[in-house]
C-alpha positions in Angstrom: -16.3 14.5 6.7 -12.7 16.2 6.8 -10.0 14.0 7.2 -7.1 15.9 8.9 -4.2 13.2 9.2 -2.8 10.3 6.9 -1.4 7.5 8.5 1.2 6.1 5.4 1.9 2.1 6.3 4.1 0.0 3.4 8.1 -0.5 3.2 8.8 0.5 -0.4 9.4 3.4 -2.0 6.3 4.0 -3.5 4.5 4.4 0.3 7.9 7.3 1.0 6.8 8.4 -2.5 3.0 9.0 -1.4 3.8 10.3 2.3 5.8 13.1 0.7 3.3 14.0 -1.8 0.7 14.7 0.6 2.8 16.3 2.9 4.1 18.4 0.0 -0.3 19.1 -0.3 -0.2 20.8 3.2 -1.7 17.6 4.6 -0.6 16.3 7.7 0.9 13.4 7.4 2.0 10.4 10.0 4.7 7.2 8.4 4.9 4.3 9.5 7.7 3.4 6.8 11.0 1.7 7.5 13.8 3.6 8.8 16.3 5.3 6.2 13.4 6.4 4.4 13.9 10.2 3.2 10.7 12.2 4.4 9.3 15.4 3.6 10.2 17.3 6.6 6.6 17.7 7.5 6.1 14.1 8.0 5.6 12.9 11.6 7.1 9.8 12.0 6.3 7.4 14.5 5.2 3.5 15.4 2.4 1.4 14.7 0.3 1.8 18.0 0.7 5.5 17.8 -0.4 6.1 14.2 -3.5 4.0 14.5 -4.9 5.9 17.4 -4.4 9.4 16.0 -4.7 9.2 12.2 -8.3 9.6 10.4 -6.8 7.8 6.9 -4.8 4.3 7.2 -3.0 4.2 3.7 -1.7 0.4 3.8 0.3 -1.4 2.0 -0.1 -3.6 -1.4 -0.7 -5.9 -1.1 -2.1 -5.5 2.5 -1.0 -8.9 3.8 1.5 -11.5 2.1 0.0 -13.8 4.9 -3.1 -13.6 5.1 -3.0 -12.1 9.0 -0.9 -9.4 9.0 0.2 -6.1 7.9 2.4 -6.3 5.1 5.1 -3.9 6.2 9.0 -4.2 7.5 8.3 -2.2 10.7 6.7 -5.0 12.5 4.5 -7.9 12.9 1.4 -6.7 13.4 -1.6 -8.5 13.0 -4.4 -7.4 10.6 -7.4 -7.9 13.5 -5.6 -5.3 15.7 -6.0 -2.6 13.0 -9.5 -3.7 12.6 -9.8 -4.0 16.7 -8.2 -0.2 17.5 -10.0 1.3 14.9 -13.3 3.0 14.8 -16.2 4.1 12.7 -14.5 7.2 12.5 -11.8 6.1 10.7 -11.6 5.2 7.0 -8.8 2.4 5.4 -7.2 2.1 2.1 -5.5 -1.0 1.1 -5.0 -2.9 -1.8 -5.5 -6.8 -1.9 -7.1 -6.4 1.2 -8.2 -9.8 2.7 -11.9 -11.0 2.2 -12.6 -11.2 6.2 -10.7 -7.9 6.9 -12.8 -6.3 4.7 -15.9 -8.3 6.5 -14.9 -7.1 10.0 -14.2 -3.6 9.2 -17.9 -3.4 7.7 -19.1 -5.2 11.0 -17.9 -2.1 12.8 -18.8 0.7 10.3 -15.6 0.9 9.0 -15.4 2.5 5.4 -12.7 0.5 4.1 -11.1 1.0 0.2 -9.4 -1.6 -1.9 -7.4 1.0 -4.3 -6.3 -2.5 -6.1 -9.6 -2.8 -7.9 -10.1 0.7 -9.2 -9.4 0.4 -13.2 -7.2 3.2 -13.4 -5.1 1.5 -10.8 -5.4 -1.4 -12.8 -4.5 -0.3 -16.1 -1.7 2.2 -14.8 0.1 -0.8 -13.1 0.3 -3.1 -16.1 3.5 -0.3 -17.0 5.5 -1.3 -14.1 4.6 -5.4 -14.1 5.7 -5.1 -17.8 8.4 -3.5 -17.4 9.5 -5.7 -14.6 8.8 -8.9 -16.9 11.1 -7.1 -19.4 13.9 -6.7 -17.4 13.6 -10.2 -15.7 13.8 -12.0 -19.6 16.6 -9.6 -20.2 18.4 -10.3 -17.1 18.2 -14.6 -17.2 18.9 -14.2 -21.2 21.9 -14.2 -22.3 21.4 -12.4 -25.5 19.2 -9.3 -26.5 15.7 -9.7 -27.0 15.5 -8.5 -30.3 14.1 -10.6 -33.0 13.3 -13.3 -30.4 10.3 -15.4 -31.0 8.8 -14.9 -27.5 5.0 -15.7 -25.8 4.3 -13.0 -23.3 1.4 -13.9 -21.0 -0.7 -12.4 -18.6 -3.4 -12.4 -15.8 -6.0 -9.7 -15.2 -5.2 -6.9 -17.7 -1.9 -8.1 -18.6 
């Protein structure tokens, strides 16, 4: 199957990030991003209701839902069984942390749906940026440099 356009959900910059690098592919892309983000030219913009009836790829966000219920995105509150309710065989979803009984439903209805969260190479790839962040946190809330501190650096999955 040929999927001809990519519905980009999330707020941060990575999700602006992704639309324009498809759109910079040729592929036709539709974001659902917060306002003030800086498109690729080629990028349709437009709202929730709209995007899930004419897109063949739902890129959400990650994690999916902070919530439990709904879509994990500043450009509304829309609830996670509505995706799953206006959306068809047809149709494939990407997410990542997607609920256990989203993922149920959308199988109910023939719904390939993606979690790009357990893929290794996701996994691996994003231990640079959760480092990275811990880094800066310590060096923020300490009040000297972190050289030659004795520290104990934990983790959970592969950090």
């Amino acid at each position: 199957m040929k999927y001809n356009r990519y519905a980009v959900f999330g707020g941060d910059e990575r999700f602006e990030v992704l639309a324009n690098l498809l759109a910079g592919e040729g592929a036709n892309v539709i974001s659902v991003l917060q306002e003030g983000s800086s498109l690729h030219p080629d990028v349709f913009r437009c709202d929730l209701p709209t995007a899930l009836s004419i897109s063949d790829v739902l890129i959400l966000p990650l994690p999916v839902s902070t919530d439990g219920t709904h879509l994990n995105a500043p450009v509304g509150n829309l609830p996670l069984s509505d995706i799953v309710a206006q959306c068809d065989s047809e149709k494939v979803i990407l997410g990542g942390k997607i609920p256990g009984w989203f993922v149920s439903e959308c199988k109910v209805k023939g719904i390939r749906c993606e979690d790009y969260f357990e893929r290794e190479e996701f996994q691996i790839l994003n231990v640079i940026p959760t480092v990275e962040g811990a880094i800066e946190i310590a060096m923020r809330e300490t009040k000297t440099t972190l050289h030659g501190m004795t520290v104990l650096v934990t983790g959970y999955g592969r950090i």
